[in-house]
C-alpha positions in Angstrom: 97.9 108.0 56.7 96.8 104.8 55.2 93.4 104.4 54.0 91.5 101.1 53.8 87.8 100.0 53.4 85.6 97.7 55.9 82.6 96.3 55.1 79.9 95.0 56.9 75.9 94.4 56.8 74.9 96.2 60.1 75.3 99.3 62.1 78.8 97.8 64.2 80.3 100.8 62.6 79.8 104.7 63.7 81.4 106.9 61.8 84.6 109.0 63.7 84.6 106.1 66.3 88.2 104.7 66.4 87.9 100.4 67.4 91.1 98.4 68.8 91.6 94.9 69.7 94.6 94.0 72.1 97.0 91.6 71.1 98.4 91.4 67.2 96.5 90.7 64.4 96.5 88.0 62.7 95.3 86.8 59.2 95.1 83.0 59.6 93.4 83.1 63.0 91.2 86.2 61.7 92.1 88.3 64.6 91.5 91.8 64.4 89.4 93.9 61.8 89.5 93.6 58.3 90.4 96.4 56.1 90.4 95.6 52.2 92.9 97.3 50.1 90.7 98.6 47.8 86.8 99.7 47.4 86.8 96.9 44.7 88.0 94.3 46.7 85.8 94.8 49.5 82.8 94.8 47.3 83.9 91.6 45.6 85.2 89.7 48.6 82.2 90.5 50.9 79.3 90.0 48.1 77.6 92.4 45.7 74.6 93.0 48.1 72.3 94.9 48.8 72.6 95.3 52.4 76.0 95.9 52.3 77.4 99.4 53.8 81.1 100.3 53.3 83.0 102.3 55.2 86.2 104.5 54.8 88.9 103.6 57.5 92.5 104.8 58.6 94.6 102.0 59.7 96.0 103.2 63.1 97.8 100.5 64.5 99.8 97.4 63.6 99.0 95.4 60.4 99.3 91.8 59.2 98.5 91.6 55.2 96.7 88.6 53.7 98.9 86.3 51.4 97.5 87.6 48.3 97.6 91.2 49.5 93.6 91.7 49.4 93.3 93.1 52.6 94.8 93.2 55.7 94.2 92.7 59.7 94.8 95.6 62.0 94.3 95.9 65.9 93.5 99.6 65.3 91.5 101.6 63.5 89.3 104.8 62.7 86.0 104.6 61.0 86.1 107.9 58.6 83.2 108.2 56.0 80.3 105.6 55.2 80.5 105.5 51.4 77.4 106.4 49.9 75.5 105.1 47.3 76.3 108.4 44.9 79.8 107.7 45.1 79.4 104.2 44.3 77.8 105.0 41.1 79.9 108.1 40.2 83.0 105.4 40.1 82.9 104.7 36.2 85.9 102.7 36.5 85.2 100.8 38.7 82.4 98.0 37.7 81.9 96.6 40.5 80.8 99.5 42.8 78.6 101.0 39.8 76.8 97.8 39.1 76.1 97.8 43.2 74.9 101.3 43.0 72.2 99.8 40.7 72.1 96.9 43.0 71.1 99.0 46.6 68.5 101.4 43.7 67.4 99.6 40.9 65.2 102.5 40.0 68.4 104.4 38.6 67.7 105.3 35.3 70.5 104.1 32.9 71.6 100.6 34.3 70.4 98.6 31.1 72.7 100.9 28.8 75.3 101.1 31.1 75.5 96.9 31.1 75.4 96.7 27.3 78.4 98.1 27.7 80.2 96.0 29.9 78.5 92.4 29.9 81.1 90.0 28.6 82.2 86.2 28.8 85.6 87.0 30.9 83.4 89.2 33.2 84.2 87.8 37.2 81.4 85.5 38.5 80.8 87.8 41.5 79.9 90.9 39.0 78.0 88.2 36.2 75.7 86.5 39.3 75.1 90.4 40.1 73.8 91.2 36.5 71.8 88.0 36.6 70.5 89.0 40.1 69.5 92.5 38.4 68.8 91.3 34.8 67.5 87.6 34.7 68.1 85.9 32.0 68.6 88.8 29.6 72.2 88.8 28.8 72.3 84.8 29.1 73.4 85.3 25.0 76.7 86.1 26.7 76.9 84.1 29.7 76.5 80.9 27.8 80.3 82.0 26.6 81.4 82.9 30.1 84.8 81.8 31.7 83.0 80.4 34.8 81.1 76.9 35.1 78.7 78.0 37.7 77.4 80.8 35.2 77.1 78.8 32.6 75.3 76.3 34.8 72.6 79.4 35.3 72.6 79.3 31.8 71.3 75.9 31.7 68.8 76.0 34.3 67.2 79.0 33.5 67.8 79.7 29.9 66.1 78.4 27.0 65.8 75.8 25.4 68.2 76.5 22.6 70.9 78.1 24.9 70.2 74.5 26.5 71.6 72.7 23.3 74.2 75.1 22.7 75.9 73.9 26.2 74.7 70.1 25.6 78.8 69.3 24.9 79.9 71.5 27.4 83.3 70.5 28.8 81.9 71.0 32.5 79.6 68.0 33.7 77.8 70.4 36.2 76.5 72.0 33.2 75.5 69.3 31.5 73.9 68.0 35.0 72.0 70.9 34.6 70.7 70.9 31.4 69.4 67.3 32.5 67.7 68.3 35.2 66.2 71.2 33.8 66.0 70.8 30.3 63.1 68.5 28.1 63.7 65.0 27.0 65.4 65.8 24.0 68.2 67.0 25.8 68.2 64.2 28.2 67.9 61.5 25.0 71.3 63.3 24.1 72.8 62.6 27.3 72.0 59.4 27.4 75.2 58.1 27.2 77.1 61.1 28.8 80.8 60.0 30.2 80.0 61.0 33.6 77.2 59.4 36.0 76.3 62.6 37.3 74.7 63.5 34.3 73.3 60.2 33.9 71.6 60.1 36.7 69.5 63.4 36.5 68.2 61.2 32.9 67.4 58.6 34.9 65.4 60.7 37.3 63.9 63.7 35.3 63.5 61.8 32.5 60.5 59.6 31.1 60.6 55.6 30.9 61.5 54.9 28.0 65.3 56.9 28.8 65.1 54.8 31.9 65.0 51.6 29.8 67.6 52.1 28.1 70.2 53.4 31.0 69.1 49.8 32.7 72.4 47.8 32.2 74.2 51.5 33.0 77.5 50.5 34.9 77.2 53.0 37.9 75.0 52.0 40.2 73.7 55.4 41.4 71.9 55.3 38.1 70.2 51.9 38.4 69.0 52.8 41.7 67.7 56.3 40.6 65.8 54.3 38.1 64.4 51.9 41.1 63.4 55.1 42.6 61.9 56.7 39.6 60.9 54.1 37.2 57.7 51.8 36.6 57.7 48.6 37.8 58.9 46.7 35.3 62.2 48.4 35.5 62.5 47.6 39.4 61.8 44.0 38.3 64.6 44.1 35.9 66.5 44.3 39.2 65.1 41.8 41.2 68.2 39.0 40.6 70.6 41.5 40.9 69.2 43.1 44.5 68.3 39.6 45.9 70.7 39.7 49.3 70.6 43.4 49.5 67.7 43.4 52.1 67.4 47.0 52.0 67.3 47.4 48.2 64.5 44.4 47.8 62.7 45.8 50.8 62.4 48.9 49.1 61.4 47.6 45.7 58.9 45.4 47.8 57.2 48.4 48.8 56.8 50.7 46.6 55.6 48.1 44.1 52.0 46.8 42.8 50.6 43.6 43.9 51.6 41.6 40.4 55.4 42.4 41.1 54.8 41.7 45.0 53.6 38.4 44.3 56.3 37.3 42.2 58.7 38.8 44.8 56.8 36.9 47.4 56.8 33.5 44.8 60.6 33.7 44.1 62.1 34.9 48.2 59.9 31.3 48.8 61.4 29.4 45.8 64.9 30.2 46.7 64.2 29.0 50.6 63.2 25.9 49.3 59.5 26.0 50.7 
């Protein structure tokens, strides 16, 4: 008898019910149901949710297995058990399906010592965005460390201010994007001449006018436009040569200027035709 898990976020599922599909299964055309080898790998393939409900199945009938051998597609199969929250939590080695006990009943007592003892930097980004989602920003001491970029980007956007400035070299630009956006000027002043425009550009925009003066003669354009967008006037007329036969660039600056740079838009558009 071979024993899989399915997972789902609805009530498709009865348990004893056997469901069959003609035809073969197949994994590339995601024909037929999908039975996970493992409760782990049904938790962290489908999400670390709260809605979730995991089921015990038999695989009945014929079987295609997935490249990497995470799950596989059957035509055939009998629902046995709905996994219950209990038996999530009773799994002490396995991470995953503790952590989504706490997850589906947050009121468990014990979650905070039980993550002490497993938060780490190499922990998987599926587990460390479901401590964040049960945590905040409490073990964010840690995540500025972790092995993913899109943690440490959480890091950055909702940590503090000195977590900010321990990721201000960080190898990833998304991170440093971040702490851009979402960190104070003195971050941004030291991004100022970051290698990448991305993070250039979130200076440009988030940050105050005297950044934007001096990201001006910036050689990516998406940042001299940002500062169009974002600046005062006298940045946008700092422009005006450049922008001169792009009508939709000096049509914009033209409106969403005061009447003193108007009117020498208006005096130099008639100088140039001559009039």
């Amino acid at each position: 008898m071979t024993i899989g898990y399915v997972a789902t976020n609805d009530d498709r599922y009865v348990v004893g019910e056997t469901y069959k599909v003609k035809g073969l299964p197949r994994v590339e055309s995601e024909y037929g149901y999908m039975v996970y080898c493992s409760l782990t790998m049904a938790i962290l393939m489908y999400g670390m949710l709260e809605e979730i409900r995991i089921y015990e199945a038999e695989i009945l009938g014929a079987t295609e297995k997935e490249s990497f051998g995470r799950y596989v597609r059957t035509n055939k199969m009998k629902i046995i058990k709905e996994v219950t929250t209990d038996e999530l939590f009773e799994s002490d080695d396995d991470e995953c399906a503790k952590v989504l006990a706490y997850i589906k009943e947050p009121e468990r007592p014990g979650m905070i010592e039980y993550l002490n003892t497993i938060v780490r930097p190499t922990m998987s980004y599926v587990l460390s965005m479901a401590v964040w989602q049960l945590t905040g920003n409490r073990y964010f001491e840690v995540f500025k460390r972790s092995h993913y970029e899109l943690i440490r980007v959480l890091v950055a956007q909702y940590g503090t201010r000195t977590q900010r400035w321990n990721l201000i070299n960080d190898e990833s630009p998304y991170v440093r994007e971040a702490i851009a956006q979402y960190g104070d000027n003195s971050h941004r002043e030291a991004l100022l001449h970051d290698g990448e425009a991305m993070v250039r550009e979130p200076v440009a925009r988030f940050g105050n006018d005297k950044l934007r003066t001096q990201l001006l003669d910036d050689d990516d354009w998406d940042v001299c436009f940002t500062i169009i967008m974002f600046g005062n006037d006298k940045h946008r007329e700092y422009y005006l040569d450049r922008v001169y036969n792009d009508t939709w660039t000096w049509n914009f600056i033209y409106e969403n200027s005061g009447k003193r740079l108007r009117n020498k838009m208006d005096k130099m558009r008639k100088e140039r035709n001559g009039e």
